[in-house]
N, C-alpha and C positions, 0 to 999 in steps of 0.2 A: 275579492275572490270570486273566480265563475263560480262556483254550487251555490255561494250567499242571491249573488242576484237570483240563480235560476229558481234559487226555494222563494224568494223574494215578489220572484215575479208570477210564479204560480199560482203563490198565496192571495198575490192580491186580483187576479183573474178573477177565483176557486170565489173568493167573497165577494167581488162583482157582480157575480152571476148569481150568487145566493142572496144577494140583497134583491135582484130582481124578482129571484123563484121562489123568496119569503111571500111576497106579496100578499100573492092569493090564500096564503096559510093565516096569516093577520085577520083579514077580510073574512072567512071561515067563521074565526073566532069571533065576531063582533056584529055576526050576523043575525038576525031575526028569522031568515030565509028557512026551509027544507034542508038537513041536511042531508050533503052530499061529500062525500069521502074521492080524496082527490087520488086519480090514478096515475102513479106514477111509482119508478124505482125507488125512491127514497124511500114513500110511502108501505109498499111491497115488501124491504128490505128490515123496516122495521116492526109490519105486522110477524114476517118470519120469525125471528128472533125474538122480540116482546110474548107474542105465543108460544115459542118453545119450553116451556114450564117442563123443567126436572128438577130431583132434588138437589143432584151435584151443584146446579146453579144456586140455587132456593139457596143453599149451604154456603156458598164459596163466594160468591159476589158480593151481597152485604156485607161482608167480614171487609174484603178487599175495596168497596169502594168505600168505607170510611176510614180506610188506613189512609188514603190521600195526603188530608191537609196535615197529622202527626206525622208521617215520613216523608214529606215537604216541606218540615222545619228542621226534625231532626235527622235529619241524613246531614243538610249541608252545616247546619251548627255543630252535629257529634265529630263529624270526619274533622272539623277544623280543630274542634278541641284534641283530637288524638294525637291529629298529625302534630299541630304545636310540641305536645309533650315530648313526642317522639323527635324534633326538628325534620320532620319528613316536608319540607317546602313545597315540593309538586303536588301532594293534595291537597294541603291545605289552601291550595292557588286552587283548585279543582274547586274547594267548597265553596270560594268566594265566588269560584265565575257559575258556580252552582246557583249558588244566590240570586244571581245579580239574573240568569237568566229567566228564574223562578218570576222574579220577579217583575221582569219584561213581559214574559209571558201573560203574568196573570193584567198586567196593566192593558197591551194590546187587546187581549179581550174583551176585558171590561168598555173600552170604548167600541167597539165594536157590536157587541150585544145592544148598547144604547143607540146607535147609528140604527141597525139591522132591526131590530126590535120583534123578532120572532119568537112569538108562541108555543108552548110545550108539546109535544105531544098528547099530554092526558088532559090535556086542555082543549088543542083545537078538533081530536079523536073519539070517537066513540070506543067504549070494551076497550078502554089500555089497561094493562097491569102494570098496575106501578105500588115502590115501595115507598109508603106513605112518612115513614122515620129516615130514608133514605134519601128522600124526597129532597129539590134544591132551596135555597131559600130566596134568588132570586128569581125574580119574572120571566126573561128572556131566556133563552134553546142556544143561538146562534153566535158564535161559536162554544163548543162544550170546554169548559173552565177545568174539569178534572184532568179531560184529554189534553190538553194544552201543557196543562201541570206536568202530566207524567212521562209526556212523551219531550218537554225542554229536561226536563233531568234525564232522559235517556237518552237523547241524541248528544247534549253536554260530554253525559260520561265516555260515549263513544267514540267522540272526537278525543277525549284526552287521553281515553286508555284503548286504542286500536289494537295493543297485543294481548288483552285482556280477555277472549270470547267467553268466560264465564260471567263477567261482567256484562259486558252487552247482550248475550242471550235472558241475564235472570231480566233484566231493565227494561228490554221488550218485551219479553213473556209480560210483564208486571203491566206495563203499560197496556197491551193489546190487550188485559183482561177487566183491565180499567175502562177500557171504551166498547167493548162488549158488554159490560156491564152498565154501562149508561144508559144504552138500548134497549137492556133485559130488564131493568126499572124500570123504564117508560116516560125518563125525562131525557130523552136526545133522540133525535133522528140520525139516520145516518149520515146525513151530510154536515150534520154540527160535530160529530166526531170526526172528519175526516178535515174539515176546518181546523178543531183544535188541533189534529196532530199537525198540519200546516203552520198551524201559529207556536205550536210551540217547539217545533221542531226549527224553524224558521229564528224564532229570538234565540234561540240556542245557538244556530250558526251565527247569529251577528254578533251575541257576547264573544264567542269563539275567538272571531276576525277580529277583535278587539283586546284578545286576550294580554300582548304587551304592553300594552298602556294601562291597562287593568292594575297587572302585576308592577309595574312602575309604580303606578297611584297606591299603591297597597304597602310597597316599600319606602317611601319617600315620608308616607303617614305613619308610620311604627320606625321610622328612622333607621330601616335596615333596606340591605343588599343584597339579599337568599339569592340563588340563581335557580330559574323553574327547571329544574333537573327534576328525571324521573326513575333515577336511583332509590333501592329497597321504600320501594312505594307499600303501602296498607292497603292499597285498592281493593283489591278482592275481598277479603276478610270483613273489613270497616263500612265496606258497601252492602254485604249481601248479610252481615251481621246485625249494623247498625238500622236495617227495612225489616229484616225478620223480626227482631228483638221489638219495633217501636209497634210491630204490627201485633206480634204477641199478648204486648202489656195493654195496648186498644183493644183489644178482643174483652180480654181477661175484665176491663174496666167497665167496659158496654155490655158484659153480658147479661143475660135475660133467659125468663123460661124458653124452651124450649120450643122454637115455632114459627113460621113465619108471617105476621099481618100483612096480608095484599089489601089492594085496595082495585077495583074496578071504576076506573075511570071514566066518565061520558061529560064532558066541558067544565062546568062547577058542582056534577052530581059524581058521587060515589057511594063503595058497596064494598064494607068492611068484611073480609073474610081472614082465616086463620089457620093455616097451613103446619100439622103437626109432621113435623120429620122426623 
């Protein structure tokens, strides 16, 4: 399909070029020298936003970027289980190419981050805010893992449900606040979220173009013949039900007094502060 190549061939431009313009950010970090804070848009792009400290963020982003990896499991597990119950076949083919793309996504990454091997922000930067509980657990920036994630389930869903716009409006919102919120922590720059939306928009088209042999292998293994028809589909409801609800009972699980811990970054030193809202 042309859009597969052309997302294809962007993508892998987009991280040619950032394996080059990592460089210097590596070197930064491993340095002994004077620091000097590299000028550039990316750089720019992300002192703007990491500084922009309000509460609405302070509030809403932590909630939102640890709903990730629960509404990364249970979207495409719950939707299969309903739709089952229901015999609804087209979604339940949605949750597997859900899956499968989830899971492309996160693997391209993964190699990629090790290839690239790029530096945090609040690592190779002086004065980042970043949320220390929030914080990622691996090493490498390049490309962003969350952005990846949220933005292969929202290009997915919008290839399967194009007459949906409630659908694909909540799945962007969710996503775009997901990789705002990367930045506003202070573990991505901007060009690793615009990576991840590449890679994961990108494995989302491939499961896509692959979607009939998918659904073949899927019926051949449960020894049935569904046809992927997109008759009284659950879309809407199971989708924007099944992200609220997982995000809800995450909230309710993780909560804590009232406040936010920042942390002021400068390479391996930092500056515990405590932000009451």
């Amino acid at each position: 399909m042309n859009y597969l190549k052309i997302i294809l061939f962007v993508s892998f431009q987009f991280i040619s070029l950032s394996f080059i313009y990592s460089q210097g950010f590596r070197t930064l970090g491993q340095s002994d020298t004077a620091y000097i804070e590299p000028k550039n848009i990316d750089v720019s792009l992300f002192r703007a936003i990491n500084n922009g400290r309000n509460g609405f963020s302070n509030t809403i982003i932590p909630i939102s970027d640890k709903s990730v990896l629960p509404v990364s499991i249970a979207l495409p597990v719950g939707l299969a289980g309903i739709s089952r119950a229901n015999k609804n076949y087209y979604d339940e083919n949605t949750a597997v190419l859900l899956a499968l793309s989830e899971i492309t996504g996160t693997a391209f990454t993964f190699g990629i981050k090790n290839i690239i091997k790029r530096n945090r922000p609040f690592v190779n930067l002086k004065d980042v805010f970043f949320d220390k509980y929030n914080s990622p657990t691996d090493r490498y920036s390049f490309p962003s893992g969350h952005t990846t994630m949220v933005f292969s389930m929202a290009t997915l869903l919008t290839l399967r449900y194009p007459d949906k716009p409630v659908v694909i409006t909540a799945s962007f919102l969710y996503a775009g606040l997901i990789g705002y919120g990367r930045m506003y922590l202070g573990v991505h720059y901007p060009s690793d979220v615009m990576g991840g939306m590449l890679v994961g928009a990108g494995s989302a088209a491939l499961i896509y173009s692959l979607r009939k042999e998918i659904i073949k292998g899927k019926n051949n293994l449960f020894n049935e013949n569904h046809p992927d028809s997109n008759s009284e589909m659950l879309s809407a409801p199971a989708v924007l039900g099944l992200t609220l609800g997982v995000d809800l009972i995450n909230q309710i699980i993780r909560s804590g007094p009232l406040g936010e811990k920042l942390f002021i970054g400068s390479g391996n030193q930092s500056l515990s502060l405590t932000v009451n809202l």
